[in-house]
N, C-alpha and C positions, 0 to 999 in steps of 0.2 A: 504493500500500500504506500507507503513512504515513499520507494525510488519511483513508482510511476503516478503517482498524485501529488503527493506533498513539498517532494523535492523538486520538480519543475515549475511548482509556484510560487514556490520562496526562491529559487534562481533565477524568477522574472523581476527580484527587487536587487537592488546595492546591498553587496555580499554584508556589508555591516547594517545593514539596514534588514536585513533578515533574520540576522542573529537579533537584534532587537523582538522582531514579529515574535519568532520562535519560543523568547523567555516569555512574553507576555501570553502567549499563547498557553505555556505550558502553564503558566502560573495560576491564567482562570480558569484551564478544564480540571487541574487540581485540587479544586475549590468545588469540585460538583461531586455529592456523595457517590462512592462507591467507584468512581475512575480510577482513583490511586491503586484500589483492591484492582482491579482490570490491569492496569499497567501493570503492576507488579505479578498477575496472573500469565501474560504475556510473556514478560523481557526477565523475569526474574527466575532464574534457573540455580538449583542449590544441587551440591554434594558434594559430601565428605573428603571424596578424593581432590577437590579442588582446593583444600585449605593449604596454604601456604604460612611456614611460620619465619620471617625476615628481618633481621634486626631487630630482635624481641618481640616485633608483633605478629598478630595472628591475623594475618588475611582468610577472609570467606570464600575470597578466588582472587586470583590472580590477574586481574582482569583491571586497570583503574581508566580513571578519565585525567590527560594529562592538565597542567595548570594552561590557563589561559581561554578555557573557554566559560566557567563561571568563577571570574576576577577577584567578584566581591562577596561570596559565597550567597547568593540569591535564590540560587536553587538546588540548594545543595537535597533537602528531601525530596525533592520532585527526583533528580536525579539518582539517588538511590534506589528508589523504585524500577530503575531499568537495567540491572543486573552488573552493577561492580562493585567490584570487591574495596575499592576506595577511592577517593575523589579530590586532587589536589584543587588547593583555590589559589590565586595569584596568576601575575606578581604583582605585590602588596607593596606598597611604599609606607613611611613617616605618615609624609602628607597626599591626600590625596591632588591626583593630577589629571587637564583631560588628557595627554596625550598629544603625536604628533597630530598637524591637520589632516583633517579628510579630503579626500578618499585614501583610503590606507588599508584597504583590506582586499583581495583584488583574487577571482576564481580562473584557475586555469584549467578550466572543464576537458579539452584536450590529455591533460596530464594529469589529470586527479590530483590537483594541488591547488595551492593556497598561497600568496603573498599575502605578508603581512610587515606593516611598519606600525604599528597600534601606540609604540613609547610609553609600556606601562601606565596605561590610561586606569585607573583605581580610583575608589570614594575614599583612600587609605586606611590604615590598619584598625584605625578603633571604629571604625564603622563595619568591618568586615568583623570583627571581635564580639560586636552586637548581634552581629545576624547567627554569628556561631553560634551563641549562648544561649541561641531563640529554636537552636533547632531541636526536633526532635526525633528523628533515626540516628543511629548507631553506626553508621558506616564511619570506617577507619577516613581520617582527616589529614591531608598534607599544607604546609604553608608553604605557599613561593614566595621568598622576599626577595628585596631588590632597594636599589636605591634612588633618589629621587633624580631625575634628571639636572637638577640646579645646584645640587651636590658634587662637587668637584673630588676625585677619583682618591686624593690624599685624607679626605673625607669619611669615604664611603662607608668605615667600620661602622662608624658612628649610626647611620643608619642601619644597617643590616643589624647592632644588637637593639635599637629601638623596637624594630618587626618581630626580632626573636622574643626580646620581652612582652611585649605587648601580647602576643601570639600564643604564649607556652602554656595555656593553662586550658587552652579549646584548639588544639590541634595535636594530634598522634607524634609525627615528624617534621624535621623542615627540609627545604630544597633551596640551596646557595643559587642563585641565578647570577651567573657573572657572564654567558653566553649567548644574552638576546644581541641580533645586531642591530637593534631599534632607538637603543638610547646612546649618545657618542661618549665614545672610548670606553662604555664598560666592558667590554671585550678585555682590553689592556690588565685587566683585572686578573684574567686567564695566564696570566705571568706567573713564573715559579715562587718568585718571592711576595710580590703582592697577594697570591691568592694562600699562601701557606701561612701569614697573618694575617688575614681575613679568616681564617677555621681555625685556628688556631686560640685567635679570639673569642671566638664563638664557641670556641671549646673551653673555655676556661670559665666563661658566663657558664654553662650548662651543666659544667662537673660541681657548680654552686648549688645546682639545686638536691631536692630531696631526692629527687631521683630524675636522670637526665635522659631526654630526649634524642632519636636518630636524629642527622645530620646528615646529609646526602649533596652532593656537587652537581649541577647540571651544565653539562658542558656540551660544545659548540661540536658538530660533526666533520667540519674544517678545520680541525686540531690535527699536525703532521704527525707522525710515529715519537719524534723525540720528544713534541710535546705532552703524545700518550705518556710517555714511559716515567714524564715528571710529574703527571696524572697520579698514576701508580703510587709512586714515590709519599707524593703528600699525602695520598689516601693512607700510607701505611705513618706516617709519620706524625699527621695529628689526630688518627686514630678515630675519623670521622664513620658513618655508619656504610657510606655506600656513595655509588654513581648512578646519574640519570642519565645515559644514552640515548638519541642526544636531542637537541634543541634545533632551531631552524637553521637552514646552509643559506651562503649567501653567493654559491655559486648558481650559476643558469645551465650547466651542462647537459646538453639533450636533449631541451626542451621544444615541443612540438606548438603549443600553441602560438597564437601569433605574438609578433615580436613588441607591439604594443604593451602588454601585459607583460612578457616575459622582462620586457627593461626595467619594469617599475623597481624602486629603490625595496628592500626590506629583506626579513627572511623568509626562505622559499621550506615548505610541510608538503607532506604528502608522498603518492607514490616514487616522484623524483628523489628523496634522501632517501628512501628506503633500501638500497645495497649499500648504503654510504654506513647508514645507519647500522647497520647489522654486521659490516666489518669492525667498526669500533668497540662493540661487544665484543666481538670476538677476539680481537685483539687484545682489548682490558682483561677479561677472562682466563685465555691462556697466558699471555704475559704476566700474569697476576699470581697463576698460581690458582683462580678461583678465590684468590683471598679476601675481597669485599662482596656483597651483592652490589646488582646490578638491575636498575629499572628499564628496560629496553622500549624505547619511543620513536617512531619514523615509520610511516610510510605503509602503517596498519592497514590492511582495508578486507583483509581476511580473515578467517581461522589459519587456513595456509601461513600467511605472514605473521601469526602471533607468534605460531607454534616454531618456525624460521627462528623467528628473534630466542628463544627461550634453550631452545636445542643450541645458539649459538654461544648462550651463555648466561643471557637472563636468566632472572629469578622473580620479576615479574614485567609486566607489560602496561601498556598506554598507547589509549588512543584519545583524537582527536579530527584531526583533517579526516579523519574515514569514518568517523561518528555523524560528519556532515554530509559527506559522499554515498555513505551506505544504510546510513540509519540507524533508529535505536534498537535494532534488533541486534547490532554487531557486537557487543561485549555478552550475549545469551549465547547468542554462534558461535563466539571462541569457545566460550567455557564448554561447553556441548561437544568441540571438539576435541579440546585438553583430554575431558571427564572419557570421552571414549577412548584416549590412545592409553588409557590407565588398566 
């Protein structure tokens, strides 16, 4: 129903301009008794053999929704209802911000992908803290933080422990975001030294508390091999929980749509990262030793493609660009096919 109704008439509106329709959408049929029971009769698939147990927690399945598609956690119950095992929200700043200008969100229906230049557009951390506080499902919670656009790179700790703190007390784990290519120079971030006291930091906040929180890096999938291996390195060094594999590419390589879209400035989701993606799993993994987890993100748009990413290395998955491509049926379908290769 989705790919041949729904999805051709939210692709007749501005791709950001449908993501809007979309939450409003979900937000009022959620509101009508007995939908929620439907949805979740639908898209919500359980068993046993899908629990996953990851940096002390216990996933229901393997299955999440990467950050960036519900920012400021707005729908976060609606979205449990349609079969993942967790749901990151971000990326969260200080203050909230709108973003670079529009148009900035951009479908390249040829290629099964997605540009995006968004710049951490958020209502910021304590309005996202309130919506947490208000929910009521149980699904495992990720934070993305990030730092403000106007915050200058020397800066940055300073925010990312503002989100940490802010954050710690209605979210599971957090997710370093130093690899969007949207906001300038946080990239530079992704540097050995800057980024090993940036976690480092964050490490020393969180061994304060009573009991501490995973810590996970999400990194850019245009990272060379030496910068994997400094990847590695820090991972084993400030003893953070894990890797998100990976974030959007900001190369164009291969791309068939037209070259209109394909120029536009930001980072490129969807089926185009998806080998990209799955080498750097793999690479982390065996270079590694297996010794962190690993969140494996890019280019989902299957059962086929979860199950790729996780035999590559992962230990769990995320989607995104193929939750919009393929529907909410696609985290019930992976699981469905995990649950049967068991």
């Amino acid at each position: 129903m989705y790919k041949f109704l729904l999805q051709p008439l939210l692709f007749q509106f501005d791709a950001e301009k449908a993501h809007h329709i979309t939450f409003s959408l979900v937000k009022f049929l959620f509101k009508i008794p007995f939908v929620p029971a439907i949805f979740k009769a639908i898209y919500h698939y359980e068993n046993p053999v899908l629990e996953r147990k990851v940096f002390g927690l216990t996933f229901k399945n393997p299955v999440g929704l990467a950050a960036g598609f519900d920012k400021n956690a707005v729908l976060v119950d609606e979205l449990s209802a349609m079969g993942f095992g967790f749901i990151e929200i971000g990326t969260l700043t200080p203050k909230g911000q709108p973003g670079n200008d529009k148009p900035r969100l951009f479908r390249l229906k040829e290629d099964k992908a997605l540009i995006n230049r968004m710049g951490f557009n958020n209502e910021g951390v304590k309005e996202a803290v309130l919506k947490l506080k208000q929910r009521k499902s149980d699904i495992l919670i990720g934070g993305n933080i990030g730092k403000n656009k106007v915050t200058p790179n020397e800066n940055a700790v300073d925010d990312y422990l503002i989100c940490f703190d802010e954050l710690f007390d209605v979210v599971d784990y957090f997710v370093v975001n130093v690899s969007s290519p949207n906001t300038p120079n946080l990239r530079a971030l992704q540097e050995k030294e800057p980024l090993k006291n940036l976690l480092q930091t964050l490490q020393v906040e969180n061994e304060k508390r009573l009991k501490s929180k995973p810590i996970l890096l999400k990194i850019a999938p245009d990272l060379t091999d030496s910068q994997l291996d400094d990847i590695i390195e820090i991972v084993q060094e400030t003893h953070i929980a894990g890797v998100i594999a990976t974030n959007t590419t900001i190369s164009r390589e291969g791309l068939r749509s037209e070259s209109t879209l394909t120029n536009e400035m930001g980072g490129l989701s969807g089926k185009p990262v998806e080998k990209r993606s799955t080498e750097v799993i793999r690479y982390l993994s065996e270079k590694s030793n297996k010794a962190f987890p690993i969140i494996g993100v890019g280019g989902i748009h299957s059962p086929e493609d979860a199950i790729e990413k996780l035999n590559a290395g992962a230990s769990l998955v995320q989607i995104y660009t193929g939750f919009i491509y393929e529907g909410p049926a696609l985290a019930s379908e992976i699981n469905k096919a995990i649950a049967c290769e068991k």
